[in-house]
C-alpha positions as CSV (number, residue, x, y, z in Angstrom):
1,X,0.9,-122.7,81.3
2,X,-1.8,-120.6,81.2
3,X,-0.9,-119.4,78.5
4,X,-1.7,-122.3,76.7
5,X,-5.1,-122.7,77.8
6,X,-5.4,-119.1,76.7
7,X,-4.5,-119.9,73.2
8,X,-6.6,-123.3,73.7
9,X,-9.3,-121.0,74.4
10,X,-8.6,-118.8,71.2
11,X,-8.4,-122.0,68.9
12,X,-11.8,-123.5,70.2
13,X,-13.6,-120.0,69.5
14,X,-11.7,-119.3,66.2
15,X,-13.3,-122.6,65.4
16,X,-16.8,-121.8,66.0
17,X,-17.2,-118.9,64.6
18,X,-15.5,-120.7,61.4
19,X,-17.9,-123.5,61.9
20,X,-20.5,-121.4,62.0
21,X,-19.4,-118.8,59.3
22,X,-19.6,-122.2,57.3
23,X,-23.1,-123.1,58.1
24,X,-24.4,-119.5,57.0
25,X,-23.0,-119.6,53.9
26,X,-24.5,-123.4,53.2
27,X,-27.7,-122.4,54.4
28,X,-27.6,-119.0,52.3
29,X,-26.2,-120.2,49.1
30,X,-28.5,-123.7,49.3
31,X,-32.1,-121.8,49.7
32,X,-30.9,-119.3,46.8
33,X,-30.6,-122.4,44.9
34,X,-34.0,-122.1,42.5
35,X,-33.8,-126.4,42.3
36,X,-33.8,-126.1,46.0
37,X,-36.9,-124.2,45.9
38,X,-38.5,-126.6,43.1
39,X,-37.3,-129.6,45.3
40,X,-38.8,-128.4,48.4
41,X,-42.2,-127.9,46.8
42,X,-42.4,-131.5,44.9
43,X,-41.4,-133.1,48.2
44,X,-44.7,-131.1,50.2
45,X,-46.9,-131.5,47.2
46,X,-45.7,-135.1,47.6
47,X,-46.1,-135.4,51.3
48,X,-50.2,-133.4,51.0
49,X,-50.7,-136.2,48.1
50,X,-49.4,-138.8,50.6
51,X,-51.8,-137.3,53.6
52,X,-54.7,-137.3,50.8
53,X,-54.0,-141.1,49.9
54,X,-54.3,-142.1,53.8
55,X,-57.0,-139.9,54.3
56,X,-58.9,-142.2,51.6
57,X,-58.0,-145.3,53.3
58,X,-58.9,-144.8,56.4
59,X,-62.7,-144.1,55.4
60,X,-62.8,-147.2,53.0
61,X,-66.2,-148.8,53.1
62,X,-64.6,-152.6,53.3
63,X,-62.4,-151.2,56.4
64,X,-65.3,-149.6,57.8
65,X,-67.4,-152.4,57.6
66,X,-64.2,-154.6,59.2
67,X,-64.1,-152.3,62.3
68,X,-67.7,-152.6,62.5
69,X,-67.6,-156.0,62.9
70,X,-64.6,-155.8,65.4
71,X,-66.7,-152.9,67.1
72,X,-69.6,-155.5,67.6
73,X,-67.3,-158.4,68.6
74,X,-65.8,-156.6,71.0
75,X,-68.8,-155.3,72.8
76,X,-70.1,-159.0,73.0
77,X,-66.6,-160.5,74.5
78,X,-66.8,-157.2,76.8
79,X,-70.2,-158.0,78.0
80,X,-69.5,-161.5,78.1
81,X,-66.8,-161.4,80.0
82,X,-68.4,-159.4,82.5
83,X,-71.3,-161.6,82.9
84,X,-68.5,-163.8,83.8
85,X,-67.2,-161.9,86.3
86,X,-64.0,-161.5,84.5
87,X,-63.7,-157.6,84.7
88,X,-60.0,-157.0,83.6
89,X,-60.8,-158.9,80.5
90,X,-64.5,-157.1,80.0
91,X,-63.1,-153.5,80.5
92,X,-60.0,-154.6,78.2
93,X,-62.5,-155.7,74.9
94,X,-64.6,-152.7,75.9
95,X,-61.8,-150.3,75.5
96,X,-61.0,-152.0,72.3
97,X,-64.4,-151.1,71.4
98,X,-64.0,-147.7,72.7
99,X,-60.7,-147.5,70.4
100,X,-62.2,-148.0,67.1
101,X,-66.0,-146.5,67.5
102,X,-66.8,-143.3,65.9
103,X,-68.5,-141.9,68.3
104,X,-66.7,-142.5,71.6
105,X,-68.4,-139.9,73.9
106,X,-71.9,-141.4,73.0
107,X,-70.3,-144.8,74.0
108,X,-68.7,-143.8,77.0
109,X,-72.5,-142.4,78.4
110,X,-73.6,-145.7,77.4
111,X,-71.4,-147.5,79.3
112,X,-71.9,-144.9,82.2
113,X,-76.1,-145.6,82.3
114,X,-74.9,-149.7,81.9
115,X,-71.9,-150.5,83.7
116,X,-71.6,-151.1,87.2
117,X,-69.4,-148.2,88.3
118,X,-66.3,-150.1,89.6
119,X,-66.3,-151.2,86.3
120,X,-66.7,-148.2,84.6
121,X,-63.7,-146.4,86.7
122,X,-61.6,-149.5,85.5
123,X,-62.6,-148.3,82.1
124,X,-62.0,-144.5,82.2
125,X,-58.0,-145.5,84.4
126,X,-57.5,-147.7,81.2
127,X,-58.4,-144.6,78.5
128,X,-55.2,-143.5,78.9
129,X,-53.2,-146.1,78.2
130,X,-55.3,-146.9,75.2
131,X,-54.3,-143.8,73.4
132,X,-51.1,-144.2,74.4
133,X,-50.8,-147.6,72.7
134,X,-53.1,-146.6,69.7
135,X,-50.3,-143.8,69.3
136,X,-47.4,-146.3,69.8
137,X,-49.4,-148.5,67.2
138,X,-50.2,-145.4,64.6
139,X,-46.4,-144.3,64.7
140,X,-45.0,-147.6,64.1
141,X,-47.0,-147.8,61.4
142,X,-45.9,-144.6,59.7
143,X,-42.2,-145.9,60.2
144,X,-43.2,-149.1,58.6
145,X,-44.6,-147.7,56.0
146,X,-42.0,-144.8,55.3
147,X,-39.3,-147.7,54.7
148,X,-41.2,-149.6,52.4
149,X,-41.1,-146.2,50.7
């Protein structure tokens, strides 16, 4: 029997290398390809266009001026909240603020110099997790927006 296995053995590599011999010569004869090439460059000319065209949307005047507002409501349901005593639900629309402000280190000092400082630790344990879900948000977006494409 062990013979078997030997040839087994023999088969299995004979394969490989044959399956790899294969993926040379693909590779090789597909980038010699000169449409290849011209492909490969319309789809990244494409892709810096794409890039470009986001770039100009995210700085839109009429979206600015939307975050903005959110910015402001947010600080006033944050404060509000707090004056409440509700200080899960203050530190969570004050990290929403923190999300979409331009400036977030400024903010953060400010909320240093006028927060209590439980409240401000509740704030900096919940940075974290709002990048993480900004991140979540951002790449679900992409995906959305690659299929409509």
């Amino acid at each position: 029997m062990p013979c078997v296995r030997t040839v087994l053995c023999l088969l299995a590599a004979c394969g490989a290398i044959a399956f790899l011999g294969y993926c040379i010569y693909f590779d090789r004869s597909r980038r010699g390809d000169p449409a290849f090439k011209r492909r490969l460059r319309e789809k990244r000319r494409a892709q810096q266009r794409k890039a470009e065209g986001r770039g100009a949307q995210l700085w839109d005047p009429a979206k600015n001026e939307k975050l903005q507002e959110f910015f402001l409501q947010e600080v006033r349901m944050g404060e509000l909240c707090l004056s409440r005593g509700e200080d899960r639900m203050g530190v969570e629309h004050l990290s929403n603020a923190l999300l979409v402000c331009g400036q977030p280190q400024e903010l953060l000092k400010v909320f240093k110099h006028t927060l209590p400082p439980k409240v401000f630790e509740m704030l900096l344990h919940k940075i974290p997790l709002i990048c993480q879900q900004f991140e979540a948000d951002m790449n679900e977006q992409e995906y959305l927006e690659d299929d409509r494409d």
